[in-house]
FIMARTOR-300584 format. One record per atom (N, C-alpha, C): residue number from 1; residue in one letter; x, y, z. Coordinates in steps of 0.001 Angstrom, whole numbers. Example, Ala and Ser with C-alpha at 12.3 -4.5 7.8 and 13.67 -1.06 7.14 Angstrom:
REM FIMARTOR-300584
REC    nr   rest        c1        c2        c3
REC     1      A     13190     -5690      7800
REC     1      A     12300     -4500      7800
REC     1      A     13200     -3300      7800
REC     2      S     12850     -2250      7080
REC     2      S     13670     -1060      7140
REC     2      S     12900        30      7870
//
This chain:
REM FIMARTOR-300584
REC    nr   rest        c1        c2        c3
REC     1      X    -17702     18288    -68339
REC     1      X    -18654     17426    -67674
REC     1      X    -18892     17945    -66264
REC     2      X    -18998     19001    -66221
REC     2      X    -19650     20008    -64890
REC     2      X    -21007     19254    -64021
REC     3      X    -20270     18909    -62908
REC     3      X    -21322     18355    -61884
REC     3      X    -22246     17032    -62429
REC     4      X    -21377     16596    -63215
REC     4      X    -21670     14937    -63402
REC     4      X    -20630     14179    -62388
REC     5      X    -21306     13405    -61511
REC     5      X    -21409     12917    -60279
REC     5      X    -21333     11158    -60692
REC     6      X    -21026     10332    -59910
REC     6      X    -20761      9017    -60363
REC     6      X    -21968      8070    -60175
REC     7      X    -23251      9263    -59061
REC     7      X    -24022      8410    -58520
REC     7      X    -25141      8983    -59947
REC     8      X    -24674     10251    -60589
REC     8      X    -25956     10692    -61420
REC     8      X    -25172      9607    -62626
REC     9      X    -24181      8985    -63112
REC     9      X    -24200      8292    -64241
REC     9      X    -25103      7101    -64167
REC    10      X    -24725      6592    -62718
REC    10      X    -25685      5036    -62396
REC    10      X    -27269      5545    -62157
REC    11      X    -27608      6452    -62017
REC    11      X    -29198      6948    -62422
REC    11      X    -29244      6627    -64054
REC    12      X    -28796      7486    -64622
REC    12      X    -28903      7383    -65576
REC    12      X    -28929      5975    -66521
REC    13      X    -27980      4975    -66163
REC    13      X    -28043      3688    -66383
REC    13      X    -29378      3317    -66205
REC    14      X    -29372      3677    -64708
REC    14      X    -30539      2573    -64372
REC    14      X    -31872      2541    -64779
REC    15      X    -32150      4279    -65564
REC    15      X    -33363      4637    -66197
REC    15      X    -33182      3794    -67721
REC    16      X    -32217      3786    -67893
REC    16      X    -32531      2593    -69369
REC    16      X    -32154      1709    -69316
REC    17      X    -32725       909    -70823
REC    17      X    -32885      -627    -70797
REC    17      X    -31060      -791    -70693
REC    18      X    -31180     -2476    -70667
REC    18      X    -29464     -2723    -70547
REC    18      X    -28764     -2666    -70992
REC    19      X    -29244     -2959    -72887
REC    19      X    -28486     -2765    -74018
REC    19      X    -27803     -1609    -73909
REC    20      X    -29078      -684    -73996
REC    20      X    -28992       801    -74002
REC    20      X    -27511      1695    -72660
REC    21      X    -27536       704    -71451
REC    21      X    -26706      1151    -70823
REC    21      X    -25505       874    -70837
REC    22      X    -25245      -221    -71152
REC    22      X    -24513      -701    -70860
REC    22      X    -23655     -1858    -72518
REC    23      X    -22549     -1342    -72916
REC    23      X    -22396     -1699    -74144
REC    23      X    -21959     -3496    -74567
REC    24      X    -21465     -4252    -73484
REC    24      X    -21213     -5156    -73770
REC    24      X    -22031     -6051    -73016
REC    25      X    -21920     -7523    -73495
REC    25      X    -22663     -8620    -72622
REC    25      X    -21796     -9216    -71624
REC    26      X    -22734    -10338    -70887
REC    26      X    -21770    -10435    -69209
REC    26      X    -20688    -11346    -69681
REC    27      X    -20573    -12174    -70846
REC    27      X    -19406    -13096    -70820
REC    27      X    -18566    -12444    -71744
REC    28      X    -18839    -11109    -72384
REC    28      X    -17803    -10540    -73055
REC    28      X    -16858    -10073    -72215
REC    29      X    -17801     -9030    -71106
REC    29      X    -16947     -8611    -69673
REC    29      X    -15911     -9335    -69403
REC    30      X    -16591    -10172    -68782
REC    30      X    -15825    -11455    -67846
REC    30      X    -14552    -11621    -68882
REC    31      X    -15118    -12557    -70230
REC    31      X    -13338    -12317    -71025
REC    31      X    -12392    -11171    -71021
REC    32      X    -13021    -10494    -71319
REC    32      X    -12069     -9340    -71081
REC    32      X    -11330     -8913    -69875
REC    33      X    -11979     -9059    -68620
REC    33      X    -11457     -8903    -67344
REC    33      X    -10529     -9780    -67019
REC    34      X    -10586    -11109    -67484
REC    34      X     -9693    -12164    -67103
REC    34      X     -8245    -12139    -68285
REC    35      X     -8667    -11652    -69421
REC    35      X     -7467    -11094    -70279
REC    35      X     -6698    -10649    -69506
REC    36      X     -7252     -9200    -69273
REC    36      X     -6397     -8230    -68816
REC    36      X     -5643     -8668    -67607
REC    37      X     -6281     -9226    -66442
REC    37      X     -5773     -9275    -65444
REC    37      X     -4681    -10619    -65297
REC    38      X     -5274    -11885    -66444
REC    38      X     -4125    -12602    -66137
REC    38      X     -3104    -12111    -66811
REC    39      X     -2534    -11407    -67661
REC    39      X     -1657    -10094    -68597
REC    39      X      -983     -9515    -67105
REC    40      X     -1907     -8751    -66634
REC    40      X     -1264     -7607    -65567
REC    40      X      -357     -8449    -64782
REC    41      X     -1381     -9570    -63842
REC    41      X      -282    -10491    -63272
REC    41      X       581    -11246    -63510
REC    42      X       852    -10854    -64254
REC    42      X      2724    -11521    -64798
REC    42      X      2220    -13102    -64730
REC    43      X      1281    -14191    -65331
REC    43      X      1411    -15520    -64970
REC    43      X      1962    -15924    -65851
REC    44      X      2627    -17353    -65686
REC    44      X      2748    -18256    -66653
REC    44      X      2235    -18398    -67931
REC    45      X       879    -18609    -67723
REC    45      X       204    -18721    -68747
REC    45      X      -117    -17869    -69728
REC    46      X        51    -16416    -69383
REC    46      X      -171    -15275    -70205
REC    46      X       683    -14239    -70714
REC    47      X      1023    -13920    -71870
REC    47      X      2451    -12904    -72277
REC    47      X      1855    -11583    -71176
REC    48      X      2815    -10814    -71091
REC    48      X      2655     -9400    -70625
REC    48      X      1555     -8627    -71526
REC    49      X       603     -7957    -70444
REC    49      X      -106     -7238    -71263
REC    49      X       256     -6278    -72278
REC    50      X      -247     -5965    -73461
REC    50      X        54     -5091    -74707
REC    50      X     -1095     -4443    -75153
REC    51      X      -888     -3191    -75938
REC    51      X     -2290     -3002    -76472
REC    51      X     -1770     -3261    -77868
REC    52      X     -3460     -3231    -78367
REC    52      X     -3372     -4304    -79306
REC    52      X     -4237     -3060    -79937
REC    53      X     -4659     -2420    -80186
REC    53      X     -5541     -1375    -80689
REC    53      X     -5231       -24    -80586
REC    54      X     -4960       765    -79892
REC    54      X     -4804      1970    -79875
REC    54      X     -3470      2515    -79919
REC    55      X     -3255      3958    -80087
REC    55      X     -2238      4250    -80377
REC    55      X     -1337      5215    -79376
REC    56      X      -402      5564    -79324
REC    56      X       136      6090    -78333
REC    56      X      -860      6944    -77826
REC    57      X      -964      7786    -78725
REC    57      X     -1474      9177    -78588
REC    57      X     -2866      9108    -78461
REC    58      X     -4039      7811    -78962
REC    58      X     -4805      7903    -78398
REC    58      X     -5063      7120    -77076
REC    59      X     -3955      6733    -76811
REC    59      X     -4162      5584    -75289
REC    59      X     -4076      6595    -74360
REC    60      X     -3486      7985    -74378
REC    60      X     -3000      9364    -73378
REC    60      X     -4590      9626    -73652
REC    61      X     -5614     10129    -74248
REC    61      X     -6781     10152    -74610
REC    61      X     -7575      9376    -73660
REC    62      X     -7907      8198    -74419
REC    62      X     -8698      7325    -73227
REC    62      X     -7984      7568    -71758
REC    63      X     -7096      7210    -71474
REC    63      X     -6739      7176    -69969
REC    63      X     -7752      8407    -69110
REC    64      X     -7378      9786    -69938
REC    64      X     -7609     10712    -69542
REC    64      X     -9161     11003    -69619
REC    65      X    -10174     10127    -70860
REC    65      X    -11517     10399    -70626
REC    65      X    -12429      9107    -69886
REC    66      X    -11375      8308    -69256
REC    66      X    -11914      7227    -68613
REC    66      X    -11965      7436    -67428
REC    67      X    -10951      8425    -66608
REC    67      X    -10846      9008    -65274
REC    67      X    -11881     10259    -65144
REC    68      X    -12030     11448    -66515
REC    68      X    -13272     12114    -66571
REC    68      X    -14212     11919    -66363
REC    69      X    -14855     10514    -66984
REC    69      X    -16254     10002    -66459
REC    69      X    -16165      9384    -65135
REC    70      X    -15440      8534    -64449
REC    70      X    -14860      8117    -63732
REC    70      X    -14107      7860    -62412
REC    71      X    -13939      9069    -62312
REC    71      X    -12696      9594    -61620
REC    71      X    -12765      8949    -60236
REC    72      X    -11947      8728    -59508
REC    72      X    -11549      8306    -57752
REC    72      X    -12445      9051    -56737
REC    73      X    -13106      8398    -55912
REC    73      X    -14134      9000    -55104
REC    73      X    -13418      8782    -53459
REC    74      X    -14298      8767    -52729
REC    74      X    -14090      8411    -51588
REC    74      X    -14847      7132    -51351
REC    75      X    -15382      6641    -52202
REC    75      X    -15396      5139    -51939
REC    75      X    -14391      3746    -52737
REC    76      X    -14110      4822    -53549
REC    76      X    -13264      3428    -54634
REC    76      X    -12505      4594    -55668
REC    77      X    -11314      3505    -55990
REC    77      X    -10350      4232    -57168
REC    77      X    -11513      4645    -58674
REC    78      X    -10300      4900    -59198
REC    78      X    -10935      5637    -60618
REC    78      X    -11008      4603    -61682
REC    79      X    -11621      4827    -62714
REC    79      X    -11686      3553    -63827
REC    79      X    -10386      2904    -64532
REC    80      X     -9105      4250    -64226
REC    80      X     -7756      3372    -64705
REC    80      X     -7412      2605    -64016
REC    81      X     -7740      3332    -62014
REC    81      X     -6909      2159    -61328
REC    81      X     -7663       273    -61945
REC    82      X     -8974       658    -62291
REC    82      X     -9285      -565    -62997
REC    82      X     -9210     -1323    -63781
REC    83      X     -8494      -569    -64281
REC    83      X     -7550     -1049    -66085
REC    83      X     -8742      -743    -66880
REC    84      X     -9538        47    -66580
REC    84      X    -10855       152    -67768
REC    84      X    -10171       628    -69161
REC    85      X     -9332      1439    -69248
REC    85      X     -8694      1264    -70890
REC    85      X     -7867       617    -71170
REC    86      X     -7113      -471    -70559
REC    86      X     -7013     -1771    -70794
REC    86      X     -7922     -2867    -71311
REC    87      X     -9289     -2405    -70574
REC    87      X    -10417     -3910    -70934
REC    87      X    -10716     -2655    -72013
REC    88      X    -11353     -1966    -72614
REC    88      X    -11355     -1162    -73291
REC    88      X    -10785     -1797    -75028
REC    89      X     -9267     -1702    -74605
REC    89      X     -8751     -1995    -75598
REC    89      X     -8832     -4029    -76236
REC    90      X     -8616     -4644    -75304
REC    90      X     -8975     -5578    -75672
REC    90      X    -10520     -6172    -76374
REC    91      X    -11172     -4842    -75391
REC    91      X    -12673     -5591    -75975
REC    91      X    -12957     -5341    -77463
REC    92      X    -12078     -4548    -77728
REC    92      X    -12435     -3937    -79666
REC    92      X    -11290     -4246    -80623
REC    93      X    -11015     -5728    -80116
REC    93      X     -9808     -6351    -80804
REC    93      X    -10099     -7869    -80322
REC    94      X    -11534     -8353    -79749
REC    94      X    -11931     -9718    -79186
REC    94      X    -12251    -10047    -80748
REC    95      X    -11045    -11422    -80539
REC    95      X    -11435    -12320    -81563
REC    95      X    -12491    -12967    -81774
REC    96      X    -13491    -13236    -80289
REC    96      X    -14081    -14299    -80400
REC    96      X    -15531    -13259    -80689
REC    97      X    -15477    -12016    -80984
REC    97      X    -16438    -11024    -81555
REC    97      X    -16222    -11560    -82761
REC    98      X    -17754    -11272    -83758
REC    98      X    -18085    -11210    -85377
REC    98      X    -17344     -9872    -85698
REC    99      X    -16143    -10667    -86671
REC    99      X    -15156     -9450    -87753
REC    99      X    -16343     -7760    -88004
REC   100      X    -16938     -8225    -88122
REC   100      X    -18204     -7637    -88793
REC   100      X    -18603     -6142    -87515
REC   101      X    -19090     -7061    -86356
REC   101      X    -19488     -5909    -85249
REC   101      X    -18065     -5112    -84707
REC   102      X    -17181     -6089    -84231
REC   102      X    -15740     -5704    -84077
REC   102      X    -15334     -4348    -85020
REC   103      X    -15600     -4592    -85948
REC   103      X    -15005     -3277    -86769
REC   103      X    -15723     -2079    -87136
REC   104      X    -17104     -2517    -86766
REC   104      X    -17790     -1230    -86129
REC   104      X    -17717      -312    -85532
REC   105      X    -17567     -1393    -84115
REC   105      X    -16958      -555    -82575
REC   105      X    -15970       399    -82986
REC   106      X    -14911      -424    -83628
REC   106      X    -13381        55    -83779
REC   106      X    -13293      1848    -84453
REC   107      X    -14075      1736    -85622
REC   107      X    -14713      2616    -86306
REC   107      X    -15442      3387    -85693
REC   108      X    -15991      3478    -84353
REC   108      X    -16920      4406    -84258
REC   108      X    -15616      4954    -82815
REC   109      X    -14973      4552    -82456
REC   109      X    -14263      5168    -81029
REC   109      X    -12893      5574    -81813
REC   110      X    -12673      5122    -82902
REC   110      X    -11377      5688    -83321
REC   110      X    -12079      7058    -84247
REC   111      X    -12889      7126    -84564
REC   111      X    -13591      8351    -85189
REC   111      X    -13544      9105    -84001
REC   112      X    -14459      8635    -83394
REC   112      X    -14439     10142    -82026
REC   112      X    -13535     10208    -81109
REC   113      X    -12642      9794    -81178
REC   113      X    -11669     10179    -80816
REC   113      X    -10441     10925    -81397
REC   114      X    -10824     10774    -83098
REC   114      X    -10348     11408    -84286
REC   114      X    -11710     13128    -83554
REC   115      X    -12393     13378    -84042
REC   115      X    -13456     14548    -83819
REC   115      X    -13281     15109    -82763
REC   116      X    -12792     14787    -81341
REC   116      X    -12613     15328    -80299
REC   116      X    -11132     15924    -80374
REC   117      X     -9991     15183    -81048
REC   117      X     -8910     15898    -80874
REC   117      X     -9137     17171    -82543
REC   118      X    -10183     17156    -82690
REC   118      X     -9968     18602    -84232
REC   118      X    -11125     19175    -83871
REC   119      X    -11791     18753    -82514
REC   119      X    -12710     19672    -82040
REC   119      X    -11860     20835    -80795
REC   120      X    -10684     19851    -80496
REC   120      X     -9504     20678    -79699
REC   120      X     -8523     21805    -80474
REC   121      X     -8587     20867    -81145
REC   121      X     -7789     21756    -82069
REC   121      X     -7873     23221    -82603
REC   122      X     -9288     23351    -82992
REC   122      X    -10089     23972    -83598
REC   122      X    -10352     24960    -82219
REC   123      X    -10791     24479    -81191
REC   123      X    -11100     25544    -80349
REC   123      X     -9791     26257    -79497
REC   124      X     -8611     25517    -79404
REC   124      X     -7900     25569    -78572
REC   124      X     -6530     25793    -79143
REC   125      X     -6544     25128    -80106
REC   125      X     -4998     25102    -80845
REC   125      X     -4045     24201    -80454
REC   126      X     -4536     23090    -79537
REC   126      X     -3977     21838    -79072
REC   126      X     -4614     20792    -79156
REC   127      X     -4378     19414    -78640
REC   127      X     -4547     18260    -78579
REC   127      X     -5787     18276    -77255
REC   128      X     -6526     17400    -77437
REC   128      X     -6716     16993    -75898
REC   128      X     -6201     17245    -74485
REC   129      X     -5476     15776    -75222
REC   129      X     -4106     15773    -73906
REC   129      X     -3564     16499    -73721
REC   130      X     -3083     18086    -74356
REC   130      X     -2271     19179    -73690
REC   130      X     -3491     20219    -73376
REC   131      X     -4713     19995    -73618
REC   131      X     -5613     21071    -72874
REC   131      X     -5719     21296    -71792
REC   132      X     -6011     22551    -70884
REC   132      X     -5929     22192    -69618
REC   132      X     -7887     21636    -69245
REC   133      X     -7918     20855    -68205
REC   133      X     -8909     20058    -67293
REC   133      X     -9824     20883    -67744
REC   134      X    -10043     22681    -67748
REC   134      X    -10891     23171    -67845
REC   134      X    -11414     23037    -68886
REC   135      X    -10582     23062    -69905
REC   135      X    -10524     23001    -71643
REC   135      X    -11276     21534    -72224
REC   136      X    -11153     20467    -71693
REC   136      X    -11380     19560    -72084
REC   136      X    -13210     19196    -71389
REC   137      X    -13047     19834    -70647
REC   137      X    -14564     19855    -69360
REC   137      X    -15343     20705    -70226
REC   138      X    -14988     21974    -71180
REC   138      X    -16129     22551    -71840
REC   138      X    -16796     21650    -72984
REC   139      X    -15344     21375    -73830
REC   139      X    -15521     20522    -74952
REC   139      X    -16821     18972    -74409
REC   140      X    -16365     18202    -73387
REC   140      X    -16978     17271    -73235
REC   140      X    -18413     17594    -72541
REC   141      X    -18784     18941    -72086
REC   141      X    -19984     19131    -71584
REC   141      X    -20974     19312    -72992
REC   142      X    -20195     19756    -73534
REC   142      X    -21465     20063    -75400
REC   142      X    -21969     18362    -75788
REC   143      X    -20915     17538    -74902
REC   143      X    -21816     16156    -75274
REC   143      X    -22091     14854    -74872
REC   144      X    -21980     15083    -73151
REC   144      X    -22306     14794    -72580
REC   144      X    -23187     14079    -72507
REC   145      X    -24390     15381    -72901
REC   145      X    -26110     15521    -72550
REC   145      X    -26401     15319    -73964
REC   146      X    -27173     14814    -74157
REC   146      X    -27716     14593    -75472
REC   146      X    -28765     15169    -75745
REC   147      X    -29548     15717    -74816
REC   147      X    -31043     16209    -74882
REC   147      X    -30353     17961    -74985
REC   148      X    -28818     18191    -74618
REC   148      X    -28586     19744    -74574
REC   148      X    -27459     19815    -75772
REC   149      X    -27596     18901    -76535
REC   149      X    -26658     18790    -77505
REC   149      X    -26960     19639    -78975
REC   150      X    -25934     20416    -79505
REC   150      X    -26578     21180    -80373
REC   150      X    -26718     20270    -81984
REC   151      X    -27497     20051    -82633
REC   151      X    -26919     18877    -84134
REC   151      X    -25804     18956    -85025
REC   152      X    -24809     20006    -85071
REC   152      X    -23291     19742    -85643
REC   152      X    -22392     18473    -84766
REC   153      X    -22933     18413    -83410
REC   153      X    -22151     18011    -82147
REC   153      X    -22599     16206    -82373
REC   154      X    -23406     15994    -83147
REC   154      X    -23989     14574    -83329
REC   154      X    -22970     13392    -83383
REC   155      X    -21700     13585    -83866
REC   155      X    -21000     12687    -83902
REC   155      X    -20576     12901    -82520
REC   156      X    -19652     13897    -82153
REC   156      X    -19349     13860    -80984
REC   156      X    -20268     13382    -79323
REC   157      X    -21545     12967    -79888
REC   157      X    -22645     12707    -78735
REC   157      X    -22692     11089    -79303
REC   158      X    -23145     10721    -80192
REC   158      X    -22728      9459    -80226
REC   158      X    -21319      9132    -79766
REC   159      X    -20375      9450    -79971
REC   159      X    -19072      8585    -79446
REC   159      X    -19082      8935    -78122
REC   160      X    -19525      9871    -77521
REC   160      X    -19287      9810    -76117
REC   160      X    -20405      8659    -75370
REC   161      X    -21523      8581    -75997
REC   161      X    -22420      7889    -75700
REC   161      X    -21679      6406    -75232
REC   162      X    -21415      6257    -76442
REC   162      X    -20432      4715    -76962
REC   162      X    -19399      4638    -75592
REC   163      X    -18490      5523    -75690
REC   163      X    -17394      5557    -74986
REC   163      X    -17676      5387    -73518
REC   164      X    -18641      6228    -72529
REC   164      X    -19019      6239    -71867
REC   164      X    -19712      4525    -71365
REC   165      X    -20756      4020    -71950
REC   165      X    -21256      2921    -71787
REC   165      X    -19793      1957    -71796
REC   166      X    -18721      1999    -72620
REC   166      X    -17816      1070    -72581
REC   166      X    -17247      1014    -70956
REC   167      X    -16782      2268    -71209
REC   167      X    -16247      3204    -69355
REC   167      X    -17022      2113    -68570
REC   168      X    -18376      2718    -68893
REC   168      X    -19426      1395    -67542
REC   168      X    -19485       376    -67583
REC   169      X    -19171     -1009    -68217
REC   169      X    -19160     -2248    -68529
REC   169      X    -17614     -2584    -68126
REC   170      X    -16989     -1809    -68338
REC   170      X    -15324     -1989    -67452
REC   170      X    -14865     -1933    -65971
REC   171      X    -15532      -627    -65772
REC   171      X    -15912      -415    -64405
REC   171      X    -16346     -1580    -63244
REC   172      X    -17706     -1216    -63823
REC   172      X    -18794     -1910    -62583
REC   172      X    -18785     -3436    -62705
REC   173      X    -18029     -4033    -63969
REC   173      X    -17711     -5607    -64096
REC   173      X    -16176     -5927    -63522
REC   174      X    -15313     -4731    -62881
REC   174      X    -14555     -5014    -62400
REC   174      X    -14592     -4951    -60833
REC   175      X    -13138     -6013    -59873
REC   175      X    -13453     -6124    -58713
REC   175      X    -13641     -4407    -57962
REC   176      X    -12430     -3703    -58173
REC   176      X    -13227     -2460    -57814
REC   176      X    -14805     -1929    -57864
REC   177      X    -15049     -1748    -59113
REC   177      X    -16398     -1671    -59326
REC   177      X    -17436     -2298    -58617
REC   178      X    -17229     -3396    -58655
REC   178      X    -18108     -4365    -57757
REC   178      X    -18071     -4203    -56199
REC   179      X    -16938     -4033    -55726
REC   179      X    -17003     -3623    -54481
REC   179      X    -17391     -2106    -54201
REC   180      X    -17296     -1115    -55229
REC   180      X    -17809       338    -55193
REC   180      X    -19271      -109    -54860
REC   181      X    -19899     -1177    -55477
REC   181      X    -21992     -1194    -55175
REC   181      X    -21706     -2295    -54446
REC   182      X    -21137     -2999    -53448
REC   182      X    -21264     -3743    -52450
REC   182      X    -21721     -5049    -53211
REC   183      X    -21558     -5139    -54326
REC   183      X    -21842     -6621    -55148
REC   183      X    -20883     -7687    -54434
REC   184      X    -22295     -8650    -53805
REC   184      X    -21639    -10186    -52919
REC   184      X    -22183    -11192    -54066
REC   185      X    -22162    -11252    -54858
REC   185      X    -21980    -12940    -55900
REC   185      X    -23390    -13187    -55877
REC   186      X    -23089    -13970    -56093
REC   186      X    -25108    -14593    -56491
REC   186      X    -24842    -15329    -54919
REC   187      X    -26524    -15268    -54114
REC   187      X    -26957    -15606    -53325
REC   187      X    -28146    -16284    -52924
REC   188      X    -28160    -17245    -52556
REC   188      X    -29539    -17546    -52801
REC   188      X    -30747    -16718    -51983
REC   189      X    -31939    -16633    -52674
REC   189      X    -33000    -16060    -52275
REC   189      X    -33798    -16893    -52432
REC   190      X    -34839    -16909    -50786
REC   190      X    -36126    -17882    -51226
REC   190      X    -36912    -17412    -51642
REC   191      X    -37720    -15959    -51558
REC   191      X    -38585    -15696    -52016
REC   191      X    -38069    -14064    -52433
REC   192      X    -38500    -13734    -53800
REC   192      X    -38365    -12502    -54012
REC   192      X    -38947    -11388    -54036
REC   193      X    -38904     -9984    -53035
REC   193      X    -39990     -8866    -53037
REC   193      X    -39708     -8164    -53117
REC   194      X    -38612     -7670    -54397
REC   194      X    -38566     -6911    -54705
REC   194      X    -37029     -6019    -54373
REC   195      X    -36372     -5011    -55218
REC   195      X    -35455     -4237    -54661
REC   195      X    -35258     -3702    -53426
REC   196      X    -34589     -4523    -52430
REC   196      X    -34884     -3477    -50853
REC   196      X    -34870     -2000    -51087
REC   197      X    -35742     -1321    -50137
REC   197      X    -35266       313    -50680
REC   197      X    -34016       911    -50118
REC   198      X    -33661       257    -49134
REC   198      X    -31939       697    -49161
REC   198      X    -31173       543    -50273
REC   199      X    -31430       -78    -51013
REC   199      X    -30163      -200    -51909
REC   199      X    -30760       897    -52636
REC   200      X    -31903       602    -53409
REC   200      X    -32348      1473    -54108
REC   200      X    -32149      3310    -53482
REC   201      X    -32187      3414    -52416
REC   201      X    -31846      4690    -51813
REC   201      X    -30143      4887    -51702
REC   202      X    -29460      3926    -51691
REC   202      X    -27812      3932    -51975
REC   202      X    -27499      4263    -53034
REC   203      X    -28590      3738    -54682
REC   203      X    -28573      4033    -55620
REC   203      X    -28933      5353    -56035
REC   204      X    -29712      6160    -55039
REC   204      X    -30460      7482    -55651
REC   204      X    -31224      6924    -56625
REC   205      X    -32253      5699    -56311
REC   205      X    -33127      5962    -57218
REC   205      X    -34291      5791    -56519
REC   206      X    -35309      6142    -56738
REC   206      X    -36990      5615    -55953
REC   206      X    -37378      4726    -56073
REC   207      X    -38241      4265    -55151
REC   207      X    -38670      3175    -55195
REC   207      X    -40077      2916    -56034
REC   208      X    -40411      2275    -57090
REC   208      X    -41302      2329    -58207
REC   208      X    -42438      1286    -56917
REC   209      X    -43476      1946    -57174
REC   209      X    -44758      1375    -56769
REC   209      X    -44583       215    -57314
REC   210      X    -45168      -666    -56256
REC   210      X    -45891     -2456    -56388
REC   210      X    -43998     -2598    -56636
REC   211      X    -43083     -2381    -56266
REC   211      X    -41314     -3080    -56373
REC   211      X    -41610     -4107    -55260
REC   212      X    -41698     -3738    -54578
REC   212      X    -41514     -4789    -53214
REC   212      X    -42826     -5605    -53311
REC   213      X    -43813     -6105    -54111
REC   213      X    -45464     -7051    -53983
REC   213      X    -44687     -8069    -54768
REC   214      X    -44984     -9634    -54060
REC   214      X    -45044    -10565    -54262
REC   214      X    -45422    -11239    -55591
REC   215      X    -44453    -12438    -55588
REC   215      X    -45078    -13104    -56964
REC   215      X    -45993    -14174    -56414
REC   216      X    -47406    -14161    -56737
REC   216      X    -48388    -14835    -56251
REC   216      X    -48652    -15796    -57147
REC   217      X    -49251    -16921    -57004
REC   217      X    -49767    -17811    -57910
REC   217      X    -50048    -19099    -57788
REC   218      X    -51052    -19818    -58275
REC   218      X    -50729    -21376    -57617
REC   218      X    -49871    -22450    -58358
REC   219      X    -50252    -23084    -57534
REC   219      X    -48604    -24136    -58160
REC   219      X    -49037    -25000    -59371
REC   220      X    -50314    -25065    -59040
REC   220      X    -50761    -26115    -60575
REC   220      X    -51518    -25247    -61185
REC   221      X    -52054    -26019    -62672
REC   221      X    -52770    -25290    -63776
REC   221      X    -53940    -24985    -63132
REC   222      X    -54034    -23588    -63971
REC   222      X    -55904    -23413    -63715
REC   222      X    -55484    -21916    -63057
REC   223      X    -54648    -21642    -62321
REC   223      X    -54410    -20533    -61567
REC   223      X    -53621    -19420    -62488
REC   224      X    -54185    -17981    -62034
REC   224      X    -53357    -17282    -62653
REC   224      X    -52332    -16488    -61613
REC   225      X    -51443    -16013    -62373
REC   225      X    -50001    -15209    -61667
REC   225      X    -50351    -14042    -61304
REC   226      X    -50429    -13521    -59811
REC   226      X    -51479    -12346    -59617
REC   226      X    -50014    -11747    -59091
REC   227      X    -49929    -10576    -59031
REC   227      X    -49099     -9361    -58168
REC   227      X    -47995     -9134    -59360
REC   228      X    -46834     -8120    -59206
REC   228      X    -46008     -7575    -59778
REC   228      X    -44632     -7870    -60328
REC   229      X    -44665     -8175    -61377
REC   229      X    -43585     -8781    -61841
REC   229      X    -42326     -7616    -60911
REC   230      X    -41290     -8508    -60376
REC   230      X    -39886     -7711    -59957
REC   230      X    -39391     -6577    -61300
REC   231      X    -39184     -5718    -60603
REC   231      X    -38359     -4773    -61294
REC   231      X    -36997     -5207    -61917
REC   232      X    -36541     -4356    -63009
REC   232      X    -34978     -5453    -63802
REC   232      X    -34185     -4592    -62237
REC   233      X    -33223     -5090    -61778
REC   233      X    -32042     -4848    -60946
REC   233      X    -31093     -3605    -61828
REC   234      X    -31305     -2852    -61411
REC   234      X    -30638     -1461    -62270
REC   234      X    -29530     -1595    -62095
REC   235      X    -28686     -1318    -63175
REC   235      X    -27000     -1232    -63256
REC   235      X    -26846       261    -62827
REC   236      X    -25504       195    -62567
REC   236      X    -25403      1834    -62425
REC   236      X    -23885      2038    -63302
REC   237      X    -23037      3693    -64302
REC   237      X    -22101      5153    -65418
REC   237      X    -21919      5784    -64319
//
C-alpha cells in the first residue's frame, strides 16, 4: 500500500456514497463501540473483553492490516490503539444483526483472509504475519486499487474493499477517530450554507460549486425551494 496516505483514504470515502464507504450503520457503530469499551474497562457490568470470532492466527492478521491501512500519524494513534479489531470482531458476531447478513460478512473476511495468507504463501513461502512490511506492502498494493487490479486478484480486491471500509467505521466512530477530524457532537445551526471550505480544505477535498448557496424558499404554500440543496457531509479511510 505504497503512498496511501490517511488523508487520500478519507478522499476516497468522501467521493462515494455512504453505503459504499463506509460498511456499517451509525447504531451498529455505536453498539459495538460501547461493547468493546465497557469490556476494556474492566466494569461491573461487563465480563472482560474476548474475541468471539477470530482466531489466533487470524487476530495477528487483522491487528497487522488494521495498522496498514491505518497506521499512527502525527495527529492521532493507529486503528489498534482504537481497538478497531476489537470492534471488528464483535461487529461480525452482533447478535442483534440478521443470522442471514451476519454470516455473510463472516464468510467474506474469513475467506480473504484465508486468500491473502496462500497468496503469501505462494509468493513468499510464509504467512502474512512472518512476511517482512515490504512483503506484505507488495501483496496488498495488487489490491488496494481496484481500477489497477489485475481479474485473478478479484477476490482479494473485494475483501480488502470489505476490510478496509470495516477499518473506517471503527476508526472514525471511535473517540480517537473523532478527535483525529475535530468532531464536536451535534451543534446547533441556525441556518445552513453549506460545508465551510476550511474543513473541506482540512479534508483535501474542493469545494463543489453552489456548496456554500442558501436554502431559499417561502414559508407557506405556493412558493418554490430555490438555491442548492447542501452537499452530504463527507466521511473520511
Amino acid at each position: 500500500m505504497r503512498g496511501i496516505q490517511r488523508r487520500e483514504v478519507l478522499k476516497r470515502l468522501g467521493a462515494a456514497p455512504v453505503a459504499a464507504g463506509f460498511a456499517l450503520s451509525e447504531a451498529r457503530a455505536q453498539r459495538a463501540h460501547e461493547h468493546v469499551h465497557r469490556a476494556a474497562g474492566g466494569g461491573t457490568d461487563a465480563p472482560p473483553w474476548e474475541r468471539r470470532f477470530f482466531s489466533d492466527g487470524e487476530w495477528a492478521v487483522v491487528a497487522l492490516l488494521c495498522d496498514l491501512i491505518l497506521p499512527a500519524d502525527d495527529r492521532s494513534g493507529s486503528a489498534t490503539e482504537a481497538k478497531v479489531p476489537e470492534f471488528i470482531d464483535f461487529t461480525l458476531t452482533d447478535e442483534l444483526v440478521e443470522a442471514r447478513e451476519r454470516e455473510e460478512m463472516q464468510t467474506a473476511v474469513r475467506g480473504g483472509l484465508a486468500w491473502l495468507e496462500r497468496e503469501c504463501r505462494g509468493r513468499f513461502t510464509r504467512s502474512f504475519a512472518e512476511c517482512t512490511d515490504g512483503e506484505r506492502r507488495e501483496v496488498l498494493d495488487e489490491i488496494a486499487w481496484p481500477e489497477r487490479a489485475v481479474p485473478e486478484g478479484s477476490q482479494g480486491v473485494a475483501f480488502f474493499n470489505l476490510f478496509r471500509d470495516l477499518v473506517a467505521s471503527g476508526f472514525w466512530t471511535s473517540r480517537i477517530g473523532m478527535d483525529d477530524i475535530g468532531y464536536r457532537g451535534n451543534t446547533f445551526v441556525a441556518e445552513w450554507t453549506g460545508c465551510p471550505p476550511e474543513v473541506l480544505d482540512k479534508l483535501g477535498l474542493k469545494t463543489a460549486r453552489g456548496s456554500g448557496s442558501r436554502r431559499r424558499g417561502t414559508a407557506r404554500g405556493g412558493g418554490d425551494r430555490r438555491g442548492t440543496v447542501p452537499p452530504r457531509a463527507s466521511r473520511r479511510t
